[in-house]
SERO-4910 file (N, C-alpha, C, O; in steps of 0.05 Angstrom, whole numbers):
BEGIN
 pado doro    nc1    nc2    nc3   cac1   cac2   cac3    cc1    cc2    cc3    oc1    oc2    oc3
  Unk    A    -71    -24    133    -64    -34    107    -45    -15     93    -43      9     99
  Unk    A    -29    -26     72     -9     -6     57    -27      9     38    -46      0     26
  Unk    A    -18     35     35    -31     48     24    -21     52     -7      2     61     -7
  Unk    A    -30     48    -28    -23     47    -54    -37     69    -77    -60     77    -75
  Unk    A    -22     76    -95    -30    100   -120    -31     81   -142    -14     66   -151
  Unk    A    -57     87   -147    -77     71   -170    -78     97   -188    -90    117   -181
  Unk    A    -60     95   -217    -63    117   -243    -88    108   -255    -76     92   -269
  Unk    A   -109    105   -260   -128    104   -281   -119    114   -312   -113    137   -320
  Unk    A   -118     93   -324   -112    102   -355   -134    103   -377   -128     89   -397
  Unk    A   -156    114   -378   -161    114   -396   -162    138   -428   -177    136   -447
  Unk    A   -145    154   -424   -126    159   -449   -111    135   -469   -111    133   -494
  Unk    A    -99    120   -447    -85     94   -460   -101     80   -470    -93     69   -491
  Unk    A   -126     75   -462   -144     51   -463   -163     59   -492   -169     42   -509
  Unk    A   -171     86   -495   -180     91   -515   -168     97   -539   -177     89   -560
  Unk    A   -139    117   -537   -134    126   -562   -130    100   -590   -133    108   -613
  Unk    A   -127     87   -587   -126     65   -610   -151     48   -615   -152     29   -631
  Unk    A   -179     62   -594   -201     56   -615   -205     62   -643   -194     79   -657
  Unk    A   -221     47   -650   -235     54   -688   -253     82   -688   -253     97   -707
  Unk    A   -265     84   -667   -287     91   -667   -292    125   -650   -293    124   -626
  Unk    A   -294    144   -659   -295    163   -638   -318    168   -616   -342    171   -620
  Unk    A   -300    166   -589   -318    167   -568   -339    194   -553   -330    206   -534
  Unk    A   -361    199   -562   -364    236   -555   -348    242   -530   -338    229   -512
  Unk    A   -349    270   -536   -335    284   -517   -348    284   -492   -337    280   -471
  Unk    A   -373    290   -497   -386    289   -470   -386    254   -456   -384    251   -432
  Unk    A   -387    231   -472   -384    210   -458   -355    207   -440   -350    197   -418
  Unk    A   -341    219   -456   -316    226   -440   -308    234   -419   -291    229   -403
  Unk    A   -332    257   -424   -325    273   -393   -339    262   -370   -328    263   -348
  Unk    A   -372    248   -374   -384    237   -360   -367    212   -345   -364    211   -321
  Unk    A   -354    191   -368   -342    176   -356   -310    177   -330   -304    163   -310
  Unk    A   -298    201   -343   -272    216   -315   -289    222   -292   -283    217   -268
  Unk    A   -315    234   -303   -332    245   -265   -338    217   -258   -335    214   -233
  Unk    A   -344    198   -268   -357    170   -260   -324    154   -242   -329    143   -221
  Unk    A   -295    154   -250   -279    151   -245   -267    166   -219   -254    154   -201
  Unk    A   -272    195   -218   -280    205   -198   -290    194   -168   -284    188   -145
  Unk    A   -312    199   -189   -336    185   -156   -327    164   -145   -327    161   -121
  Unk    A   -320    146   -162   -315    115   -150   -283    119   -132   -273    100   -119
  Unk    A   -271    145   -133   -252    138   -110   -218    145   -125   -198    146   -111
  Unk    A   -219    148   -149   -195    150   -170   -187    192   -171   -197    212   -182
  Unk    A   -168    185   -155   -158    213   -153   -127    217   -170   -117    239   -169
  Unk    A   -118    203   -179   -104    198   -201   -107    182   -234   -107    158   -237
  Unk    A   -111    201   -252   -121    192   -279   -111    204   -294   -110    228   -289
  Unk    A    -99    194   -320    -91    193   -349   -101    193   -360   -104    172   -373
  Unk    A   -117    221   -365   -134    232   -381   -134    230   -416   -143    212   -431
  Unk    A   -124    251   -421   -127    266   -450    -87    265   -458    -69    260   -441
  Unk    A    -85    270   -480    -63    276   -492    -60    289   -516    -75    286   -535
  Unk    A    -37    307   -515    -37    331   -539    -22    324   -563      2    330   -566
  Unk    A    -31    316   -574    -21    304   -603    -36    311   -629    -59    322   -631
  Unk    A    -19    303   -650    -34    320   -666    -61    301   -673    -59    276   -671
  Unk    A    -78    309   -680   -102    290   -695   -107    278   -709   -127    264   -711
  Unk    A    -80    281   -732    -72    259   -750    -70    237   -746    -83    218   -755
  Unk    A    -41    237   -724    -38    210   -712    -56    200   -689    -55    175   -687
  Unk    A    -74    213   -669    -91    205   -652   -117    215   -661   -120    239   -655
  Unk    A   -130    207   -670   -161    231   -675   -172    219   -652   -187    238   -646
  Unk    A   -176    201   -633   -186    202   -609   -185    213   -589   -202    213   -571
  Unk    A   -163    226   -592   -155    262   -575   -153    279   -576   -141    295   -561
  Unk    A   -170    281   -603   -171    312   -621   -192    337   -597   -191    361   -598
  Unk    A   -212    318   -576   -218    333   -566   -213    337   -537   -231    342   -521
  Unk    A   -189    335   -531   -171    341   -505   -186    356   -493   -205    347   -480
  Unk    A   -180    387   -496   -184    414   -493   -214    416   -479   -219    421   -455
  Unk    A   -227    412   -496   -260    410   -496   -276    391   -470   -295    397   -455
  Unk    A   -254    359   -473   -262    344   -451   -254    359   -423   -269    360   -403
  Unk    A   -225    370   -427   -219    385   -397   -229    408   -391   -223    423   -372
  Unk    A   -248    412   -410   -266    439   -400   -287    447   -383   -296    463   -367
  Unk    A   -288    423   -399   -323    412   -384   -310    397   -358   -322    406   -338
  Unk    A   -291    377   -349   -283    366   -327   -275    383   -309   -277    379   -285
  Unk    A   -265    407   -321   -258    424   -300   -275    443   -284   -273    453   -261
  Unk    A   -297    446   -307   -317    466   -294   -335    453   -278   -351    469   -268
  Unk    A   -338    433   -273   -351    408   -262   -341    404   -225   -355    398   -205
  Unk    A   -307    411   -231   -289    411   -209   -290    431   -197   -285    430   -173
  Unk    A   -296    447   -205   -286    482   -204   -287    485   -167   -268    490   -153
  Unk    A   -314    479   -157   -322    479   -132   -318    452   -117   -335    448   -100
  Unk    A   -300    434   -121   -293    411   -110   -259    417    -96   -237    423   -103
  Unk    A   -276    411    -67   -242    415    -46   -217    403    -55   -199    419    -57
  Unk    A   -212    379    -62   -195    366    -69   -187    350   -100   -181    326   -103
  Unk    A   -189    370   -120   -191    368   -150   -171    341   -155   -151    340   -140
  Unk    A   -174    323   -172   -157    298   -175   -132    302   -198   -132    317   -217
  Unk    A   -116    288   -191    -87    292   -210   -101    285   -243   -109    263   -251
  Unk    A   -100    303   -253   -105    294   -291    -77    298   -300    -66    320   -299
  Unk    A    -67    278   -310    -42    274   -327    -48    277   -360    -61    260   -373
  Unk    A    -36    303   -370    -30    300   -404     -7    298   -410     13    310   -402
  Unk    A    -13    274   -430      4    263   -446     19    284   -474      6    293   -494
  Unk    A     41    287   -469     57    306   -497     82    284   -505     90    263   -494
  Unk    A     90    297   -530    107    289   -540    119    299   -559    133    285   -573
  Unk    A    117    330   -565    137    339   -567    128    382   -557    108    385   -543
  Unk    A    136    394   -562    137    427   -554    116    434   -556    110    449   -538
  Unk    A     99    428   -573     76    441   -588     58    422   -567     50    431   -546
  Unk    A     53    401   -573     35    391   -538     42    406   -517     25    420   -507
  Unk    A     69    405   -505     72    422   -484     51    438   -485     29    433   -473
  Unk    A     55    456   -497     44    490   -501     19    484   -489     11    492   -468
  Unk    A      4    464   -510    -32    461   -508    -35    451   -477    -51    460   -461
  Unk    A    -16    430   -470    -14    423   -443    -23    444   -416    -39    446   -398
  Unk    A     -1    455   -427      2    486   -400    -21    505   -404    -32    516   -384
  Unk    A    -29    511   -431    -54    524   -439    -78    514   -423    -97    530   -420
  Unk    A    -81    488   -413   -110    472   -406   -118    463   -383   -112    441   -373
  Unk    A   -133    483   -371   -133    487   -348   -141    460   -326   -166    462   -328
  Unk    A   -138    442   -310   -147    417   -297   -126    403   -314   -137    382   -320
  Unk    A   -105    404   -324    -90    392   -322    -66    402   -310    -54    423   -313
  Unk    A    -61    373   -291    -40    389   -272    -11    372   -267      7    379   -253
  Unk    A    -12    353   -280     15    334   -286     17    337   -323     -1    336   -340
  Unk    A     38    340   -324     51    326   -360     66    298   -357     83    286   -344
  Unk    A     47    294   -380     67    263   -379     86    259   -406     78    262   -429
  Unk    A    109    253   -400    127    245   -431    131    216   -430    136    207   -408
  Unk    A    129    200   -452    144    173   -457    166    174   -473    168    174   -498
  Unk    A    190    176   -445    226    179   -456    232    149   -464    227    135   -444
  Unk    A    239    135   -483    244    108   -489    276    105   -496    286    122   -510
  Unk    A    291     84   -484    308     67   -486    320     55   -511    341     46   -521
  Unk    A    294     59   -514    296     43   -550    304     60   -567    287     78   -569
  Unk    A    327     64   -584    328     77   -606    311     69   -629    306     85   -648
  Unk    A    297     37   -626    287     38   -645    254     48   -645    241     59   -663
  Unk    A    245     38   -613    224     47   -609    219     82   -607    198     94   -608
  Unk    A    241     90   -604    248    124   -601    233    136   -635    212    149   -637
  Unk    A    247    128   -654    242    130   -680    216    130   -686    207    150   -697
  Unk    A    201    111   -682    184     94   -693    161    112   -677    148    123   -695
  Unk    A    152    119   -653    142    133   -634    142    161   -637    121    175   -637
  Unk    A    170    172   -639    171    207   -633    182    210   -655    171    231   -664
  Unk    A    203    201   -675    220    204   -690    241    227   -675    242    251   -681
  Unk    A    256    215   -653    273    237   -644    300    217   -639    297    193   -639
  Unk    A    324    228   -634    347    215   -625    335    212   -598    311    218   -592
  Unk    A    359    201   -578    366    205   -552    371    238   -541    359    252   -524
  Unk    A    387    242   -553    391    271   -556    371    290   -543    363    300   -522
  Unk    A    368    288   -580    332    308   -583    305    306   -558    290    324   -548
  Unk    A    308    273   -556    289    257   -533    300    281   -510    286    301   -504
  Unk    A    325    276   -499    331    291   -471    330    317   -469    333    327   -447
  Unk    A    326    336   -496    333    364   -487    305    362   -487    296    379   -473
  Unk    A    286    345   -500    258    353   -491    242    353   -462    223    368   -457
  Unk    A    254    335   -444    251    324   -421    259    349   -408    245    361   -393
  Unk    A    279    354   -415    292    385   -397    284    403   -397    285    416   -376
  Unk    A    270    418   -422    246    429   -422    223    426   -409    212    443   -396
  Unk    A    215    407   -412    190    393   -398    191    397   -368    169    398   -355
  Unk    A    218    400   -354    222    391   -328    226    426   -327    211    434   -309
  Unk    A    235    442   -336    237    481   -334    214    488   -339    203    500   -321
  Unk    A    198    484   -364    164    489   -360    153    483   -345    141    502   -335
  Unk    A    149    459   -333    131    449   -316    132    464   -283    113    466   -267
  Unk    A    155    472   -279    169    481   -254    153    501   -252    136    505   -234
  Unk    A    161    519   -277    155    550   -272    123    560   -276    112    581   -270
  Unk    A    110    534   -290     75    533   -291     59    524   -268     35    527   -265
  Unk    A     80    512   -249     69    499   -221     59    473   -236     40    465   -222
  Unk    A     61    458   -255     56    434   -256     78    411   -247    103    414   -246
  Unk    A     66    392   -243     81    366   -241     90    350   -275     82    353   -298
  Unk    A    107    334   -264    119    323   -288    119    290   -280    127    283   -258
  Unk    A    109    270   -301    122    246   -298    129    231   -320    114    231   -339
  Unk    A    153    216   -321    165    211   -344    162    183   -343    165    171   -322
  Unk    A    157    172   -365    156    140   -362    175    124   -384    175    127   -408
  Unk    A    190    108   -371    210    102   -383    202     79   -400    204     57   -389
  Unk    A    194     78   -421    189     60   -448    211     41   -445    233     47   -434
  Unk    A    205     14   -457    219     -5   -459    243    -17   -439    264    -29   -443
  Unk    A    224     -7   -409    249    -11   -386    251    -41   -372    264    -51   -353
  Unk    A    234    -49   -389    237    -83   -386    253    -97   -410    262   -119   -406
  Unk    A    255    -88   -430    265   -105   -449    256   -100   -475    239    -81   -476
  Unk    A    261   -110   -495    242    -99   -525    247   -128   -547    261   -147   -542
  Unk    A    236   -125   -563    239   -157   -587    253   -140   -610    245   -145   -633
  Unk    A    274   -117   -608    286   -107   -634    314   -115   -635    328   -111   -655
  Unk    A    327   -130   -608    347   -139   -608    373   -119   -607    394   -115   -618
  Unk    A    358   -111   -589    386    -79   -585    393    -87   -552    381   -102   -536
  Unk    A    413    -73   -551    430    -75   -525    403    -67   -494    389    -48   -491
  Unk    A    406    -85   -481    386    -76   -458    396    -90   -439    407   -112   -441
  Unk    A    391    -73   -411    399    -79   -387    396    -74   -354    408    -52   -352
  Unk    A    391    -78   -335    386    -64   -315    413    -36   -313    410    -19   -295
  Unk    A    427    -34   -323    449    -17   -326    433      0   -339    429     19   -323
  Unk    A    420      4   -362    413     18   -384    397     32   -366    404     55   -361
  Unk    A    372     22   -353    353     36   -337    365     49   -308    349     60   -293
  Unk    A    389     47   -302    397     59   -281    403     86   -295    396    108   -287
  Unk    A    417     81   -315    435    104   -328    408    123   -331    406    141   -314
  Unk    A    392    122   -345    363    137   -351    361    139   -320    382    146   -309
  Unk    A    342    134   -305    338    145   -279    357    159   -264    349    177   -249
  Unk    A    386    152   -266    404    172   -250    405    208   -266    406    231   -259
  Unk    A    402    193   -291    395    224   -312    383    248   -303    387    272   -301
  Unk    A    356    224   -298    329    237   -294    326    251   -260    318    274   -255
  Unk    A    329    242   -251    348    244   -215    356    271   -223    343    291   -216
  Unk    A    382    272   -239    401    297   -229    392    320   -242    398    343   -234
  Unk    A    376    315   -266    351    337   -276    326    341   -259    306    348   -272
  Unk    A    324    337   -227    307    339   -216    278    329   -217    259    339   -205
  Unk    A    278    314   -231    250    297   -240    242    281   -215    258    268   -201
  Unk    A    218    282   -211    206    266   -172    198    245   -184    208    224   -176
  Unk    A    181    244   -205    162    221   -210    166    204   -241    169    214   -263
  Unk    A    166    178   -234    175    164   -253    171    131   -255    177    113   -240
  Unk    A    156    132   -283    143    105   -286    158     84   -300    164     92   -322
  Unk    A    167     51   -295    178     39   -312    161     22   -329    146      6   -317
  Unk    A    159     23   -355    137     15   -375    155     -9   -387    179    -12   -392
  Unk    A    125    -30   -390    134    -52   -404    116    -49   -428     94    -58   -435
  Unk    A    129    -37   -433    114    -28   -471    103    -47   -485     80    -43   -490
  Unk    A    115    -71   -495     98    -82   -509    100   -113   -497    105   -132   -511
  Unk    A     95   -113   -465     89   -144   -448    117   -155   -453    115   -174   -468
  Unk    A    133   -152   -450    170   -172   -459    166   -188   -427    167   -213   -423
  Unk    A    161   -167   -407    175   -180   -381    161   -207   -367    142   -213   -382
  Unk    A    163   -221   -349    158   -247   -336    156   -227   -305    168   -207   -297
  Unk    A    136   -241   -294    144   -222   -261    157   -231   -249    147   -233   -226
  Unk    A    193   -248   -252    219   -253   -238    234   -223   -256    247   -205   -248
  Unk    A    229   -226   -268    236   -191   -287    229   -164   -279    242   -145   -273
  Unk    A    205   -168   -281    182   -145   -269    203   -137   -239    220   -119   -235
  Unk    A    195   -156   -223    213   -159   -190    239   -154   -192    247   -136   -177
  Unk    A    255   -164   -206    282   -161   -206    282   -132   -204    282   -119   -183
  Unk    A    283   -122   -232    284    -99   -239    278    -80   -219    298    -71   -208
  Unk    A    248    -69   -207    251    -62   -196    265    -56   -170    276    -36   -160
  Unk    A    260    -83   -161    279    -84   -134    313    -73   -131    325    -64   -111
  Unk    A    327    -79   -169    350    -68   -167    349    -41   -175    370    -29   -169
  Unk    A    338    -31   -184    328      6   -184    324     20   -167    325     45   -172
  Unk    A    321     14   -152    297     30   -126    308     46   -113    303     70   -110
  Unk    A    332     25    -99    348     40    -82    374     63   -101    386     81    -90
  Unk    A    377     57   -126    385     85   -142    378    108   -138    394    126   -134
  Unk    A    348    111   -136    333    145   -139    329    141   -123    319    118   -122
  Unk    A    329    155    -96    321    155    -69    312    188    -81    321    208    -92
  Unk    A    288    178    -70    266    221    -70    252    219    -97    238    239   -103
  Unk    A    255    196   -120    240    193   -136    216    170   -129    221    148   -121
  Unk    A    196    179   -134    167    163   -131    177    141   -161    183    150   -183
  Unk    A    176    119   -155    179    107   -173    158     86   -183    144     79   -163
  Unk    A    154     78   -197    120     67   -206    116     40   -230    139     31   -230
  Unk    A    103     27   -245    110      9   -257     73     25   -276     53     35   -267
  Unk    A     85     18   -304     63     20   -327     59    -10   -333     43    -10   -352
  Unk    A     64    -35   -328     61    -56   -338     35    -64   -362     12    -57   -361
  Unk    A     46    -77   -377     28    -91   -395     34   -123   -404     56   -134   -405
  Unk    A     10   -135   -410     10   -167   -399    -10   -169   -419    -22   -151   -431
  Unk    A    -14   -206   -422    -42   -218   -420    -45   -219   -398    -27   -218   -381
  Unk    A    -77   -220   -392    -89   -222   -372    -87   -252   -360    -96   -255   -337
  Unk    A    -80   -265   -369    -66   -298   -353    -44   -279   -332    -52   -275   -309
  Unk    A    -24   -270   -338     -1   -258   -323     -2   -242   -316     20   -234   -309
  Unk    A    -22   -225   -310    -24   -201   -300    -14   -194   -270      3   -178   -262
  Unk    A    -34   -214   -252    -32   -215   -231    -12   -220   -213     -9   -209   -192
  Unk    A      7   -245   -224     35   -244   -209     52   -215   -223     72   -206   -211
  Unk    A     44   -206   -242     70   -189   -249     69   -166   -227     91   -157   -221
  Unk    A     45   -152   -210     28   -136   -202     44   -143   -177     59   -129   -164
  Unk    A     35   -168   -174     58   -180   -140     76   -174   -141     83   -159   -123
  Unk    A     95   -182   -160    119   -186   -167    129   -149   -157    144   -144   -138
  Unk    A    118   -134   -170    124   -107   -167    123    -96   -143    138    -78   -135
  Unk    A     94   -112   -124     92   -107   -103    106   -111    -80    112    -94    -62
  Unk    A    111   -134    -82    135   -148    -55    162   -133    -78    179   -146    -65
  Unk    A    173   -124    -90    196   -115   -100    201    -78    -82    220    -62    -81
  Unk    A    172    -77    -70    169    -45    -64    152    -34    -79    138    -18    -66
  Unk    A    144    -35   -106    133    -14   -123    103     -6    -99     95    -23    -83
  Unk    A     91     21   -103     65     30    -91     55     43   -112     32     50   -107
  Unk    A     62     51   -135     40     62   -161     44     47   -182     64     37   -193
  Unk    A     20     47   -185     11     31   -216     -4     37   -229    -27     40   -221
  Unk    A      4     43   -255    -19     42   -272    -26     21   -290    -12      3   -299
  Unk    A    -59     28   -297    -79      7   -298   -101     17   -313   -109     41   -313
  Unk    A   -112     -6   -329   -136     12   -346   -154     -3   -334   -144    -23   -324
  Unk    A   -184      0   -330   -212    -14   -323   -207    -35   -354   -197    -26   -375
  Unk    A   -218    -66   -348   -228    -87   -374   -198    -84   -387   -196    -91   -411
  Unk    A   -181    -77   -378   -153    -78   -396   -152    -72   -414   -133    -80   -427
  Unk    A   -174    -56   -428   -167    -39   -454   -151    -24   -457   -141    -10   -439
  Unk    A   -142    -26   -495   -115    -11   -494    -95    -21   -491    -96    -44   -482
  Unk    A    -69    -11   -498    -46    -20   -497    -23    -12   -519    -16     12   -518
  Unk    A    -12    -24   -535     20    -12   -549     11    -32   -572      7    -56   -568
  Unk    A     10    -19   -598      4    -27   -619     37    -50   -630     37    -69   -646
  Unk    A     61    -41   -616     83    -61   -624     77    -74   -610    100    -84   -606
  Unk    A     60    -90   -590     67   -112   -575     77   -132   -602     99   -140   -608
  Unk    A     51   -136   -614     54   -159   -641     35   -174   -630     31   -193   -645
  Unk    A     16   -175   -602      0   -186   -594    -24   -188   -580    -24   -186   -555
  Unk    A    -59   -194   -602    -71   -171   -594    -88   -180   -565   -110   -172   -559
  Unk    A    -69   -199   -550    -85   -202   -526    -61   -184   -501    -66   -177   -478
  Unk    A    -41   -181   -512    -28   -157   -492    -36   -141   -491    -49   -137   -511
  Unk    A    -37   -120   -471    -52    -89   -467    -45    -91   -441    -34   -107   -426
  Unk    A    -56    -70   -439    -64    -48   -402    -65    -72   -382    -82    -87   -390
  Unk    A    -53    -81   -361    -70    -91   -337    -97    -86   -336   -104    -71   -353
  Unk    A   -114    -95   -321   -145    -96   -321   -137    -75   -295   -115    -82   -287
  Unk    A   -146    -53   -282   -155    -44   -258   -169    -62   -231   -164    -60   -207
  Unk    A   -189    -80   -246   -203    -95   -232   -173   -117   -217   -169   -120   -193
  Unk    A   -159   -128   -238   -150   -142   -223   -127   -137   -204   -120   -152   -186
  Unk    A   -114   -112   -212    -90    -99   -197   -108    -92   -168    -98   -100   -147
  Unk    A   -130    -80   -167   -147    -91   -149   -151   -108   -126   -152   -105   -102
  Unk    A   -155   -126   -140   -150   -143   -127   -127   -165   -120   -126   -181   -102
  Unk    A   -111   -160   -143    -86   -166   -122    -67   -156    -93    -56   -164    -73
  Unk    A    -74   -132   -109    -66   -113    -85    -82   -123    -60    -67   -129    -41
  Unk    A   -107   -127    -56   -121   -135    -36   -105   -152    -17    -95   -147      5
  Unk    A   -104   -178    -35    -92   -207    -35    -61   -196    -18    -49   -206      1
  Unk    A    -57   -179    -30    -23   -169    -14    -23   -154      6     -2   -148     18
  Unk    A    -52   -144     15    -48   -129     47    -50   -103     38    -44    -90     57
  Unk    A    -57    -82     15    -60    -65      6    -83    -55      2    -98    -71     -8
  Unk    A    -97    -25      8   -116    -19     -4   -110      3    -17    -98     24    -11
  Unk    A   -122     -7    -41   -126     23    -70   -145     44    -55   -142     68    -62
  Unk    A   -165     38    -34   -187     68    -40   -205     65    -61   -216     87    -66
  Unk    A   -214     46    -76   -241     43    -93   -262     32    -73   -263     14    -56
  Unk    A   -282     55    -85   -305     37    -70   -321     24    -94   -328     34   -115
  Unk    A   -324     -6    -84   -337    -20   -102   -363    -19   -110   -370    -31   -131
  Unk    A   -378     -9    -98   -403     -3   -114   -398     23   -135   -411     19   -155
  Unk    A   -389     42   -135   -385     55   -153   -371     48   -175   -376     57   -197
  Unk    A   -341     23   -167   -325     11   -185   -346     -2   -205   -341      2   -229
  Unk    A   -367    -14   -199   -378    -32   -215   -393    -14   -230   -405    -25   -249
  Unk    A   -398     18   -225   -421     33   -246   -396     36   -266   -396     28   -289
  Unk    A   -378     46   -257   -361     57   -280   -348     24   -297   -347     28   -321
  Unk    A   -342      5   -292   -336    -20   -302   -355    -31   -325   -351    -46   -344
  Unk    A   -384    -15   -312   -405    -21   -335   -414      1   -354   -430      3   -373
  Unk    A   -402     11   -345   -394     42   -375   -362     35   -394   -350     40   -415
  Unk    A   -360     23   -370   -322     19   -398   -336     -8   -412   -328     -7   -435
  Unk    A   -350    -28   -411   -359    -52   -414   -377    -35   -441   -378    -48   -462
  Unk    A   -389    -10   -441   -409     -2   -459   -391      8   -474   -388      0   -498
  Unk    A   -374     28   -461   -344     35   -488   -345     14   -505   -357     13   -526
  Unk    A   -328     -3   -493   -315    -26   -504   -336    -32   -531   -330    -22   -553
  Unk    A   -356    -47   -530   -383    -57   -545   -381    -36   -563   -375    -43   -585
  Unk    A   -385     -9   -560   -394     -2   -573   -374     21   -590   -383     34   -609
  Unk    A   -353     25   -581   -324     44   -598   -304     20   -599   -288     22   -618
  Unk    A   -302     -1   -583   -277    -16   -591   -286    -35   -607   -270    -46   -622
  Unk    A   -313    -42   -607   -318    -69   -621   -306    -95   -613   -298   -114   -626
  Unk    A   -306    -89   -583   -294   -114   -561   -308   -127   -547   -323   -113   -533
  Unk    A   -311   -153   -544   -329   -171   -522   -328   -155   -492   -308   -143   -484
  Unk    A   -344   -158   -482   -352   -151   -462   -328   -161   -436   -308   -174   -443
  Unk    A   -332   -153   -412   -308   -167   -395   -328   -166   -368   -342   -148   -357
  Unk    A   -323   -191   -365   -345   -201   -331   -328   -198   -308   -337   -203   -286
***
């Protein structure tokens, strides 16, 4: 079977709860994600607490995750999320985290609205990001915001996303995700796109963040798949997602069903399902009880 990289997001999936999740449920639930077979996850993110108070306790959750790891042969990729210098810092400061993640966006308008930075400002940060990360022995992955399209009515194009990836290419960047920020794409889009990208970055891991209703999830997932893509990220119950969609049934892919499409396509993720279903019934208890969301069967 093809072998495929399943990101686990739940950083994504929580920070735009109401409700704060303990820290220790936190950490219990990454070891639970763990066990079930998820050796890539999108943890925590360094932001300030104003704008996220659901990640006010980063630091604390990777403390305890790490000391947990400490004596484990094969420790799993934890990705933190920054967005601007001062995350860095806390980033590199925290120990079990061993990828940074930036969201570089397309959008001038989504740029603004998100980081408040130019293009500019956006790229000398990335370049930093890509000289720190080097010299800390961390990994870097950059995810390209709005690389399907956006509803602000600005110039967009498979050109636009070449231009960003060849950027990102000649600044040495390996790994790199194309995000459909707030659900725009159709999976003849999803596919296109990738398929006309791919062969640009040769030596870049290239990956898809998609976001959907869950009606469309599953062809977009194909769509990526027969286009080439092999990483995806995905949240468990599809919690989460991008507050501009404008729509509150867009969010995260479900995990469960990327899942099982992938199946359907000759692929295995590496979840084992009986463990899938302990941790599915802990995000199902999240949900109920910090998101104030129906349950998901």
């Amino acid at each position: 079977m093809d072998q495929v990289k399943l990101i686990e997001c739940p950083r994504d999936a929580w920070q735009g709860l109401p409700d704060f999740i303990p820290t220790e449920l936190k950490f219990e639930y990454l070891k639970e994600l763990i066990s079930a077979g998820f050796t890539h996850i999108d943890a925590v993110s360094f932001v300030s607490p104003k704008h996220v108070k659901q990640m006010a306790d980063s630091e604390d959750v990777m403390s305890k995750l790490n000391s947990s790891l400490s004596t484990s042969a094969e420790a799993p990729e934890i990705i933190g999320i920054v967005v601007n210098e001062k995350g860095l810092e806390r980033a590199l400061a925290t120990p079990g985290v061993t990828t940074i993640g930036y969201p570089y966006s397309i959008s001038a308008y989504f740029r603004r609205a998100n980081a408040n930075m130019s293009r500019d400002e956006s790229r000398r940060l990335v370049e930093k990001l890509k000289k720190d990360t080097t010299a800390a022995s961390r990994d870097l992955v950059i995810y390209i915001s709005m690389a399907f399209g956006n509803p602000y009515e600005e110039p967009w194009g498979a050109e636009i996303v070449h231009e960003a990836l060849e950027w990102l290419k000649d600044i040495r960047v390996r790994t790199v995700s194309l995000a459909d920020t707030v659900g725009t794409a159709d999976p003849k889009l999803v596919g296109d796109l990738f398929r006309d990208v791919k062969d640009h970055v040769a030596g870049i891991e290239l990956g898809v963040h998609l976001h959907s209703r869950p009606e469309n999830a599953e062809e977009k997932i194909l769509a990526a798949y027969e286009a080439g893509c092999r990483r995806f990220d995905s949240a468990l119950t599809g919690l989460g997602g991008c507050p501009f969609a404008g729509d509150n049934l867009v969010g995260n892919i479900a995990t469960e069903q990327v899942i099982a499409a992938l199946k359907k396509a000759g692929a295995d993720p590496g979840i084992d399902p009986a463990r899938l279903n302990k941790v599915l019934a802990m995000t199902n208890e999240i949900r109920a009880t910090y998101a104030h969301a129906p349950l998901v069967n």
